[in-house]
Structures are given as C-alpha cells and as structure tokens.
N, C-alpha and C positions, 0 to 999 in steps of 0.2 A: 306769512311773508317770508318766514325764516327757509320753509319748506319750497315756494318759487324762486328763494334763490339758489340754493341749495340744488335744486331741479334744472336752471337756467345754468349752473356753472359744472355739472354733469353734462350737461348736455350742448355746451360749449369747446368742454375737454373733449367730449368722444369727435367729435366735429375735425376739431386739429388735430389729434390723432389719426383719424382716416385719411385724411388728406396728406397727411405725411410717408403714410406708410403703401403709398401707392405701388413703388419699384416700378413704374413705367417711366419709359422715355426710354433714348437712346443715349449712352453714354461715351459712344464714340472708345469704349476700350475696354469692348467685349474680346473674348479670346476666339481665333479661328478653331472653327473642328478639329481634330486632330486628324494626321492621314492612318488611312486603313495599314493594318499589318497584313502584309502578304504571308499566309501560313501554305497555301499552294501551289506546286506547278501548273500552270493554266492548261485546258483541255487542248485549244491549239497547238500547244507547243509538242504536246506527242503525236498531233497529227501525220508528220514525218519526219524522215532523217535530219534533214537540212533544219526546218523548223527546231527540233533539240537542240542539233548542234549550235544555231543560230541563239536560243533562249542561253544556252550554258553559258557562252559565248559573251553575255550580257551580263550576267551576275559580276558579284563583287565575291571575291574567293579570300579577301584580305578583314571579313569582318567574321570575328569568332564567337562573338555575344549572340545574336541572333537564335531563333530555334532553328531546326532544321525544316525544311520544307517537303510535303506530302506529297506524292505522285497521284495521279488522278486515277479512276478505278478505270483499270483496262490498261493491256501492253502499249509499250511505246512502238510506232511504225517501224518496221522493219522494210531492206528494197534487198533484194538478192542482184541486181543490177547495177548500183550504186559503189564506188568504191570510197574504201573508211578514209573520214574524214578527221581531221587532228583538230584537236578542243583544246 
C-alpha cells in the first residue's frame, strides 16, 4: 500500500511539474530583434560618382562611437566627364 502511494504521489509530482514548465504561450513582452549593424559601404553606392556622393551625403558624421565602415572589394566609379562634386 505504502509503495502505491508512494508511486501515485511521484507520479502526480512529475505530472505538475511538466505542466508547469512548459514556457509556451505568448507573453505579449517579448523583445524585438535587434537592428543589424551596418559594418559596410553597400556595393551600389560605389556604382558611381553621384551614387558616393549621394551615400556620404547621408551618413551621420557627428557619431564617434561607431566602428568604421568597410569599402567593398573593387574601386569606386570614377567619370572623367563629370565635374567634382562638394560632399
């Protein structure tokens, strides 16, 4: 007798234990992804002149914490027709 209860209160603990420890459901105050860190110059933007200037153009020059950012493998366009543009 001693050993069916014994068995029946094991095996009642395991029971709510399982059921407890589900971690399903939605809680409604999950964290968003985090955003990607941009570590490089995007291929488009060495496509041309205007393109460059237009990406430099666009950056934030006032944040100094950041790393610095990688240029893609290959020159940036060059136009011998184009005159310099101010960044």
């Amino acid at each position: 007798m001693l050993t069916r209860l014994t068995s029946a209160a094991a095996l009642a603990a395991s029971l709510v234990l399982t059921a407890c420890g589900g971690g399903g459901g939605d809680s409604g105050g999950s964290m968003p992804p985090p955003t990607p860190v941009v570590t490089a110059v995007p291929d488009s933007a060495i496509a041309t002149p205007a393109a460059l200037v237009s990406y430099l153009n666009g950056q934030s020059f006032s944040d100094e914490t950041s790393e610095p950012l990688t240029l893609p493998a290959g020159d940036p366009a060059t136009s011998e027709t184009d005159e310099p543009q101010a960044i």
